[in-house]
N, CA, C and O atoms as a CHARMM CRD file, in Angstrom:
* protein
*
  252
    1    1 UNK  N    -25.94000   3.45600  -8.94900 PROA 1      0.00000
    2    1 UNK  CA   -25.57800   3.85000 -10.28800 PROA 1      0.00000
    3    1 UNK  C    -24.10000   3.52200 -10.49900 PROA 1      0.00000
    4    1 UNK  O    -23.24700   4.06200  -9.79400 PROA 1      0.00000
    5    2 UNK  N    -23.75800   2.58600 -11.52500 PROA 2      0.00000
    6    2 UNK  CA   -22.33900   2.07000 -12.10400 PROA 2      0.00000
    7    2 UNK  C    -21.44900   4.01600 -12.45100 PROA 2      0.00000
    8    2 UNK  O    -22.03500   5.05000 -12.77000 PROA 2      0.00000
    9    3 UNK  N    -20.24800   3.84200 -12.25700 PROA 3      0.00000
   10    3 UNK  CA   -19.70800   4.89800 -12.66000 PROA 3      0.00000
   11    3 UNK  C    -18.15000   4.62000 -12.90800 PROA 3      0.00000
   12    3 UNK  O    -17.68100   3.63300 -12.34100 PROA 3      0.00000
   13    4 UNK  N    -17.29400   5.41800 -13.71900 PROA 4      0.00000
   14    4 UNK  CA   -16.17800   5.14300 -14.51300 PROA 4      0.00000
   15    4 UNK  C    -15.39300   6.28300 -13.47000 PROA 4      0.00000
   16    4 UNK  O    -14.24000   6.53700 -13.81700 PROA 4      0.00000
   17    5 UNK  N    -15.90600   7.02000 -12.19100 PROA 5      0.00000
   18    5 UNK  CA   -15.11500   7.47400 -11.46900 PROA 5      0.00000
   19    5 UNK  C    -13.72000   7.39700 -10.84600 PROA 5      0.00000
   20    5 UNK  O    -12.89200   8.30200 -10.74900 PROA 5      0.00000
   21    6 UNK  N    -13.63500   6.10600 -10.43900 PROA 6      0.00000
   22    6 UNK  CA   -12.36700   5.48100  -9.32500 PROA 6      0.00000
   23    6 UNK  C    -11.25300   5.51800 -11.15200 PROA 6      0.00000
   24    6 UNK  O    -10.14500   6.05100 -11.21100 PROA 6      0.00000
   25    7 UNK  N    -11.90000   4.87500 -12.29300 PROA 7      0.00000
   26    7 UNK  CA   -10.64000   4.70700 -13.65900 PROA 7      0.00000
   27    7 UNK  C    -10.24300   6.38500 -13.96400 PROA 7      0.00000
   28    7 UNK  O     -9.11000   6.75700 -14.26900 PROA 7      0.00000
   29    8 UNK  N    -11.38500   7.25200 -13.81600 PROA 8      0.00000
   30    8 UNK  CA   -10.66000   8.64900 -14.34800 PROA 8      0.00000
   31    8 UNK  C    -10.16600   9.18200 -13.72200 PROA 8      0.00000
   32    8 UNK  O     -9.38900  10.02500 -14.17000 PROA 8      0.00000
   33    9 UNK  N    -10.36900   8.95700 -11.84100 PROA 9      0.00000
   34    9 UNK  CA    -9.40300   9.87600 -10.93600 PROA 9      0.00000
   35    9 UNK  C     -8.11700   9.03200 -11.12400 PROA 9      0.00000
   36    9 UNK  O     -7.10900   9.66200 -11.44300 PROA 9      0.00000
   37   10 UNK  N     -8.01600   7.65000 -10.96400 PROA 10     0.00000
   38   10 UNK  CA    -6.35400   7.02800 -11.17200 PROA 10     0.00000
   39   10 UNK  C     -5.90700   7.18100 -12.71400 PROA 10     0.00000
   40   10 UNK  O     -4.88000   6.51600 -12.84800 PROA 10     0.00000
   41   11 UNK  N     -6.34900   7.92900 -14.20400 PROA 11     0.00000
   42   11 UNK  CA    -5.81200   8.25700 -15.55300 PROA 11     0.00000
   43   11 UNK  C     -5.31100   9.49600 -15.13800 PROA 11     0.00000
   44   11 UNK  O     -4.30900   9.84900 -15.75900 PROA 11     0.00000
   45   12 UNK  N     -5.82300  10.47300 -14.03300 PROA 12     0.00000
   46   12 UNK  CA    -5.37400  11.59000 -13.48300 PROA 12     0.00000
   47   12 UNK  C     -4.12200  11.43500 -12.20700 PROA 12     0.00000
   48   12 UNK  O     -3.49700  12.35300 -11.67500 PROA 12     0.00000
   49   13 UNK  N     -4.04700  10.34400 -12.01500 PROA 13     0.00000
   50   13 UNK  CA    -2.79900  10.17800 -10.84300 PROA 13     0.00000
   51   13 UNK  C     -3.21200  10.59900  -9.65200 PROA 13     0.00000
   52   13 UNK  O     -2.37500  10.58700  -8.75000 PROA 13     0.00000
   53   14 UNK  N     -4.83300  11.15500  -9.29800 PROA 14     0.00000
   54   14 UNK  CA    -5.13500  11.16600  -7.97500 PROA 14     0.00000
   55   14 UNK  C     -5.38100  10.68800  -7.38200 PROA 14     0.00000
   56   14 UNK  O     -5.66200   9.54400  -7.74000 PROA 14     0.00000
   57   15 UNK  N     -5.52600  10.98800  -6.02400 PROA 15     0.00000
   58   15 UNK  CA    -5.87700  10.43600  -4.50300 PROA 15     0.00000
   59   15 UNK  C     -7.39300  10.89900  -4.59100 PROA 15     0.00000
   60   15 UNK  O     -7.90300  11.96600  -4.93200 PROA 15     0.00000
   61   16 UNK  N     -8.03900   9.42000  -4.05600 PROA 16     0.00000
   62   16 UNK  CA    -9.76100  10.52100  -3.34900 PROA 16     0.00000
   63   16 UNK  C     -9.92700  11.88100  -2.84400 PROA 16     0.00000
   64   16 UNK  O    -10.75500  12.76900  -3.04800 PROA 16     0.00000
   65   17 UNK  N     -8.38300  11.71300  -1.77800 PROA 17     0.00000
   66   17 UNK  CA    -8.33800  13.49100  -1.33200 PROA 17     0.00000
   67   17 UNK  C     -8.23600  14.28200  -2.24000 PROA 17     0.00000
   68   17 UNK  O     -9.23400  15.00200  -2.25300 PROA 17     0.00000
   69   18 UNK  N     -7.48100  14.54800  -3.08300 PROA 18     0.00000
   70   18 UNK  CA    -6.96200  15.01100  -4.39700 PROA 18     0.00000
   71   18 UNK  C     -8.50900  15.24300  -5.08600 PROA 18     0.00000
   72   18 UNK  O     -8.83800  16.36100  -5.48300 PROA 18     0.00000
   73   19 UNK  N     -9.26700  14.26600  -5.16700 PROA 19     0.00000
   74   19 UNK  CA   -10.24200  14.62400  -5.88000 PROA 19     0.00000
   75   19 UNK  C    -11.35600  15.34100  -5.23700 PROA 19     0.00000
   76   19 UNK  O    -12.15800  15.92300  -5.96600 PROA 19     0.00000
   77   20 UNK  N    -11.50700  15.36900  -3.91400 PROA 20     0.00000
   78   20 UNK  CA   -12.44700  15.68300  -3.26500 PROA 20     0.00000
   79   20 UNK  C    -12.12100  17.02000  -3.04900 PROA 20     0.00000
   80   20 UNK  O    -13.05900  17.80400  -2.90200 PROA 20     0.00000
   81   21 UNK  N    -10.96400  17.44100  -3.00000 PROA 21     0.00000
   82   21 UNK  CA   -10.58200  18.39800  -3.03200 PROA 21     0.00000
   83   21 UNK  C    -11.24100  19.78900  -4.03600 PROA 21     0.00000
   84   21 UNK  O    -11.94800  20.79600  -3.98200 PROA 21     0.00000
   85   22 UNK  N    -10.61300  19.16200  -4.70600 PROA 22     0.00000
   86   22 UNK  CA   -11.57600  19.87800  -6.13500 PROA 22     0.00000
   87   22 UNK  C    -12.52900  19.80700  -6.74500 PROA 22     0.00000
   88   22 UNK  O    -12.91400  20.50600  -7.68200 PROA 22     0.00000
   89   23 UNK  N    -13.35000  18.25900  -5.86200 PROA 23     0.00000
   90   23 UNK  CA   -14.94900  18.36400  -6.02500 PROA 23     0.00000
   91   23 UNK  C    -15.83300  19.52100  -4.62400 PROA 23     0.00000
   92   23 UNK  O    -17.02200  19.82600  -4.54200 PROA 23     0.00000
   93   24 UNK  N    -14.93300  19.82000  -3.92400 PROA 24     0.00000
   94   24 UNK  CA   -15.20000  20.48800  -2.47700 PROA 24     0.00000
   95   24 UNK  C    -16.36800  19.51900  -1.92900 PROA 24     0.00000
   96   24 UNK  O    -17.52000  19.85100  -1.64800 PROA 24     0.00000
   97   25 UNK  N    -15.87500  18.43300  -1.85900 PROA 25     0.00000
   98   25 UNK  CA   -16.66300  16.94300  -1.25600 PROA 25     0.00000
   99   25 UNK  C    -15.70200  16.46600   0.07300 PROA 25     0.00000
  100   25 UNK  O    -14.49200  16.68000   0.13700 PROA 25     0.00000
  101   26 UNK  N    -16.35700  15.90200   0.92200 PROA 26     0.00000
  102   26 UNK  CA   -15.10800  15.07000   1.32100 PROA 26     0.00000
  103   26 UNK  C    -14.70100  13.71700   1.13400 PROA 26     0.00000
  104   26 UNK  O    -15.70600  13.02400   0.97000 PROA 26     0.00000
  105   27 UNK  N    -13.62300  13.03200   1.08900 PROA 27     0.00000
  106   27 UNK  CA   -12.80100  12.26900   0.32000 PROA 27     0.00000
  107   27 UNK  C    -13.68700  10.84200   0.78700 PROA 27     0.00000
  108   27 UNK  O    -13.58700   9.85200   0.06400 PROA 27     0.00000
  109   28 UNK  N    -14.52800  10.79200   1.99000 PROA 28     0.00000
  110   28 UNK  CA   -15.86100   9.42700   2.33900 PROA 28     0.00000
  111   28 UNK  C    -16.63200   9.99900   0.94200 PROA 28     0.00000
  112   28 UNK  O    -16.89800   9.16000   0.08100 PROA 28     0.00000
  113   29 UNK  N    -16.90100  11.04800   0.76600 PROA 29     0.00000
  114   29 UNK  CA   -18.51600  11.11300  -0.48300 PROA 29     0.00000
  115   29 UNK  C    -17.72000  10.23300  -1.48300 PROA 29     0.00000
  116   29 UNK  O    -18.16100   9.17100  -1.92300 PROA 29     0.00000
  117   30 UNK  N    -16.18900  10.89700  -1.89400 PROA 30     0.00000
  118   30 UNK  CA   -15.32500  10.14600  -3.24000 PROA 30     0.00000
  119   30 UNK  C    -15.47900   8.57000  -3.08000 PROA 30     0.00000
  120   30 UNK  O    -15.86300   7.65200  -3.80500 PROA 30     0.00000
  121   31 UNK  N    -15.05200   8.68100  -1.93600 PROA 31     0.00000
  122   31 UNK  CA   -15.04100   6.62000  -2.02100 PROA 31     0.00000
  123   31 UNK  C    -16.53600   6.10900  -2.28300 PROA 31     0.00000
  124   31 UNK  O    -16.68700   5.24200  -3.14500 PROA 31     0.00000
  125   32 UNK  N    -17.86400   6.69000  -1.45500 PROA 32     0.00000
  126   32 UNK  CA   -18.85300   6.38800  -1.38400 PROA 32     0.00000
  127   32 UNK  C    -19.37800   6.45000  -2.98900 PROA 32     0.00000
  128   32 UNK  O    -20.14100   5.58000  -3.40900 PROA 32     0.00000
  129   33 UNK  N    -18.93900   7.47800  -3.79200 PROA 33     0.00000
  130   33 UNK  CA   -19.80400   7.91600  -5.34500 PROA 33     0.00000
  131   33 UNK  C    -18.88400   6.29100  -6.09000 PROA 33     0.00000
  132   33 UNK  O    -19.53300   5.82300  -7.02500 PROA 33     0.00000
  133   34 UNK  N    -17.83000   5.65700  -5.83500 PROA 34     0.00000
  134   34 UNK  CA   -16.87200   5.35600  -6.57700 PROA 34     0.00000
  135   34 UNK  C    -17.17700   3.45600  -5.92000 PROA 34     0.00000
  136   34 UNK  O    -17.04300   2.52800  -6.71700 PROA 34     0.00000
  137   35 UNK  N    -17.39500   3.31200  -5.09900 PROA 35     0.00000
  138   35 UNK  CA   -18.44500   1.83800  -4.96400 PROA 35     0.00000
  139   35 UNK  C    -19.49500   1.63700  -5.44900 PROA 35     0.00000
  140   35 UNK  O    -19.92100   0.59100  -5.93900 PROA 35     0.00000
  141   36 UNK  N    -20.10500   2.87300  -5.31900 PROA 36     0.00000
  142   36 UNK  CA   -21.92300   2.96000  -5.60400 PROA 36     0.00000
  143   36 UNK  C    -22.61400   3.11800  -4.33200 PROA 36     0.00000
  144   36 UNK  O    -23.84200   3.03100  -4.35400 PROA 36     0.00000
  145   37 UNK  N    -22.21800   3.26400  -3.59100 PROA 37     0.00000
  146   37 UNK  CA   -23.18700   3.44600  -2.03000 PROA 37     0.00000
  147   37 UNK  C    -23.63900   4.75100  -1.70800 PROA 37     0.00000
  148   37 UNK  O    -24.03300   5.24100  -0.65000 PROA 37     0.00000
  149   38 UNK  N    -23.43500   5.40100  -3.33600 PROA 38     0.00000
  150   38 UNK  CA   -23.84600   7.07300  -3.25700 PROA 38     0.00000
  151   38 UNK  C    -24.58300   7.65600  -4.72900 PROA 38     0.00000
  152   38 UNK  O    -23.99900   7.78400  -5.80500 PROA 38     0.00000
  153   39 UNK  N    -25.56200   7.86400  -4.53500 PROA 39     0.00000
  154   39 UNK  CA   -25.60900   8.51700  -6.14300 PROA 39     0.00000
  155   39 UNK  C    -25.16200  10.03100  -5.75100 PROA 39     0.00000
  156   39 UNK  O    -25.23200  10.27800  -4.54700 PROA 39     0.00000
  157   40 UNK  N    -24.72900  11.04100  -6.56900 PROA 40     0.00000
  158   40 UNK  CA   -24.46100  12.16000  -6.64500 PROA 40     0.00000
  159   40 UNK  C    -25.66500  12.87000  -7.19800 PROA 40     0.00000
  160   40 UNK  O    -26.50400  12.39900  -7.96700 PROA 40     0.00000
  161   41 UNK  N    -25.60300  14.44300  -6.53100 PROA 41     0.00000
  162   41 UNK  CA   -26.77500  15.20400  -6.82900 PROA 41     0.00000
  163   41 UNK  C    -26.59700  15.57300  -8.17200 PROA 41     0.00000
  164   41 UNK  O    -25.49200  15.65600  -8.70700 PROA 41     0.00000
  165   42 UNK  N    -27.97500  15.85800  -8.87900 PROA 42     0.00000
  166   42 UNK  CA   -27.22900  16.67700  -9.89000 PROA 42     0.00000
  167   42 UNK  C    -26.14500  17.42700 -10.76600 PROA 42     0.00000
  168   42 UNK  O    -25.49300  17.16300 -11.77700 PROA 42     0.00000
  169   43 UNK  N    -26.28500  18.63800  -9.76700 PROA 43     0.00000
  170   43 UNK  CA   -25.10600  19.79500  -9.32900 PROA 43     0.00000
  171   43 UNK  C    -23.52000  18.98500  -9.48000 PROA 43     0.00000
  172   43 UNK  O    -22.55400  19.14400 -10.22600 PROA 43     0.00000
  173   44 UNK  N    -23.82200  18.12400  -8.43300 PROA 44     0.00000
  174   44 UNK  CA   -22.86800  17.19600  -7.88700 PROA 44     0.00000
  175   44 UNK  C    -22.00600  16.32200  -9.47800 PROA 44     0.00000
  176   44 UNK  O    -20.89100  16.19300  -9.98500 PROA 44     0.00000
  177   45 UNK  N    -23.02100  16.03800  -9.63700 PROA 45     0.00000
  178   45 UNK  CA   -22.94700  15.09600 -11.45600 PROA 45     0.00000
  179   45 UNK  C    -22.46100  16.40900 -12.41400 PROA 45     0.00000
  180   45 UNK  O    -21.38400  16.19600 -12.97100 PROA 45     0.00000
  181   46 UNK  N    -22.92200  17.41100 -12.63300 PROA 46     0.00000
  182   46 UNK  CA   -22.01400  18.12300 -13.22800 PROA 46     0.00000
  183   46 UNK  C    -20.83200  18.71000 -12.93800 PROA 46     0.00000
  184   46 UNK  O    -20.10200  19.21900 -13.78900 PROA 46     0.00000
  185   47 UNK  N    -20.57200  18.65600 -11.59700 PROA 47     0.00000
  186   47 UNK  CA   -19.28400  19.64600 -11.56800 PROA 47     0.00000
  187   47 UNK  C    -17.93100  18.07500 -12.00400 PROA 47     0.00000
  188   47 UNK  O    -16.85500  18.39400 -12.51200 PROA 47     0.00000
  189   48 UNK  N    -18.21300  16.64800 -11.73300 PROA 48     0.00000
  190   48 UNK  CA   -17.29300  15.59200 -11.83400 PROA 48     0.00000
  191   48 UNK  C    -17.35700  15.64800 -13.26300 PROA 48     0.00000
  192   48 UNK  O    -16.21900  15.79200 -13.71000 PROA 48     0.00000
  193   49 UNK  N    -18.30700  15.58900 -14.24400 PROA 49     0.00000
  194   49 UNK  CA   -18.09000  15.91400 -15.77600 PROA 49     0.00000
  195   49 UNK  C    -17.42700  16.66900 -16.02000 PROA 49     0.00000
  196   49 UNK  O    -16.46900  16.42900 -16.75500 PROA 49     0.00000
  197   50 UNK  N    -17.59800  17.60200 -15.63300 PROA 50     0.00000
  198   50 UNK  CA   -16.47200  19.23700 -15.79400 PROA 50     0.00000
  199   50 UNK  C    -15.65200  18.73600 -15.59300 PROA 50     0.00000
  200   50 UNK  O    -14.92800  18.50800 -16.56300 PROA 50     0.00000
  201   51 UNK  N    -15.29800  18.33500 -14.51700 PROA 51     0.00000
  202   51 UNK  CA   -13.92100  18.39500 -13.82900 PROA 51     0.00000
  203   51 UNK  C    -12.99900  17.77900 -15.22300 PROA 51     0.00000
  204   51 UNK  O    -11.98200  18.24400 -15.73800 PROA 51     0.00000
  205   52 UNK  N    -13.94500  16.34100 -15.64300 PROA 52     0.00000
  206   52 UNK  CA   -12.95400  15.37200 -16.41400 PROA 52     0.00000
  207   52 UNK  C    -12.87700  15.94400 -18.10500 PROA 52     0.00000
  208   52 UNK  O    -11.98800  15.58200 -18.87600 PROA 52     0.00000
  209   53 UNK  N    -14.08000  16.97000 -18.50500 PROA 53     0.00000
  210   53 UNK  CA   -14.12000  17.02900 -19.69800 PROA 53     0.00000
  211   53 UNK  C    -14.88900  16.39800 -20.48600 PROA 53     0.00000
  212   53 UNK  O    -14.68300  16.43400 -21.69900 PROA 53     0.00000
  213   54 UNK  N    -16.06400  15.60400 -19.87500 PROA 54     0.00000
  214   54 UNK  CA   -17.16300  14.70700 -20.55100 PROA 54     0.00000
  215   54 UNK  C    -18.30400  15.37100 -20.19300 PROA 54     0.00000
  216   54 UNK  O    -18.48900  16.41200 -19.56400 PROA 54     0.00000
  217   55 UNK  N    -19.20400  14.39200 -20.82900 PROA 55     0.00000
  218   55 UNK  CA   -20.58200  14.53800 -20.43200 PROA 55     0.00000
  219   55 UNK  C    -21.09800  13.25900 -19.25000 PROA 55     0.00000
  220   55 UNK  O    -20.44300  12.26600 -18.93400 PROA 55     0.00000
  221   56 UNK  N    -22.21000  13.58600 -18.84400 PROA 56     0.00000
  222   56 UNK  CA   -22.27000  12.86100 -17.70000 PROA 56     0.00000
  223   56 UNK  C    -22.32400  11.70100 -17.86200 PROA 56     0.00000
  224   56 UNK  O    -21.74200  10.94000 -17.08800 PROA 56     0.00000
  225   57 UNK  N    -23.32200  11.08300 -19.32900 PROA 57     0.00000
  226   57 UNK  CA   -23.18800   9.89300 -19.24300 PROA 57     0.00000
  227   57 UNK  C    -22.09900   9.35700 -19.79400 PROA 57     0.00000
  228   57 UNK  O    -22.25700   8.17800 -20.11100 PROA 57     0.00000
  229   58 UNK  N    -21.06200   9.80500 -20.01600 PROA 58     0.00000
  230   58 UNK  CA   -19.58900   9.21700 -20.05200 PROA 58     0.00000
  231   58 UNK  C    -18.91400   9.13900 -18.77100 PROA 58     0.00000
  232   58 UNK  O    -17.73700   8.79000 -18.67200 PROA 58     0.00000
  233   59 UNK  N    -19.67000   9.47100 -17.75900 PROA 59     0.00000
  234   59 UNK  CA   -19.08100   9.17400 -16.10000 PROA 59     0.00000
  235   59 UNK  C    -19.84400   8.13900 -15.56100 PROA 59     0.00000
  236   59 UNK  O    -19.27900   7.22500 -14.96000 PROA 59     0.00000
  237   60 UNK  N    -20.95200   8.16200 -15.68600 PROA 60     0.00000
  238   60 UNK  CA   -22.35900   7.76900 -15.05300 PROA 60     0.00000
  239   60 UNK  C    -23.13100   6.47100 -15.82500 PROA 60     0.00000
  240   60 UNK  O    -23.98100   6.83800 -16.63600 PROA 60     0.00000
  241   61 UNK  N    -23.01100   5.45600 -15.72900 PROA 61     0.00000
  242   61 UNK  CA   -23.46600   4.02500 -16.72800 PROA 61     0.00000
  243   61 UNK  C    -24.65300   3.75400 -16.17700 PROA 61     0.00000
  244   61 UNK  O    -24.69800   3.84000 -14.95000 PROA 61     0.00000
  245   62 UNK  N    -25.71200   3.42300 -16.79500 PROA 62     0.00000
  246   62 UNK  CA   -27.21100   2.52800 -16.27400 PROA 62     0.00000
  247   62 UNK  C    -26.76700   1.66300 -15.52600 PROA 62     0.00000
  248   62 UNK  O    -25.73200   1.02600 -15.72300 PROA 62     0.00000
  249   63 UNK  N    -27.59000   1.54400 -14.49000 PROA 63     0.00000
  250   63 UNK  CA   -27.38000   0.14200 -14.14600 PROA 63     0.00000
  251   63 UNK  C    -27.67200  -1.32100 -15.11000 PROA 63     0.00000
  252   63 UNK  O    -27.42900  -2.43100 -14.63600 PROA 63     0.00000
């Protein structure tokens, strides 16, 4: 699944750690969701919307 992850954590000035941090992920899941070599759970998919202030499919693109 395409995702706008890796552009909204660097509009935020963070680090993967930085983000994983406050996804309570660790900073391999961040890199892994942010290539694509990961889809995120649900749960998982809402708390990164939250985090940024969108809805999911403003994180999350069709392939």
């Amino acid at each position: 699944m395409n995702n706008r992850l890796r552009d909204l954590r660097e509009a935020q000035g963070w680090s993967q750690g930085e983000l994983a941090e406050q996804l309570e992920v660790s900073r391999q899941t961040v890199n892994a969701l942010e290539t694509g070599k990961y889809d995120p759970s649900l749960p998982l998919a809402f708390r990164i919307a939250r985090l940024f202030a969108l809805r999911i499919e403003d994180v999350f693109l069709p392939d």
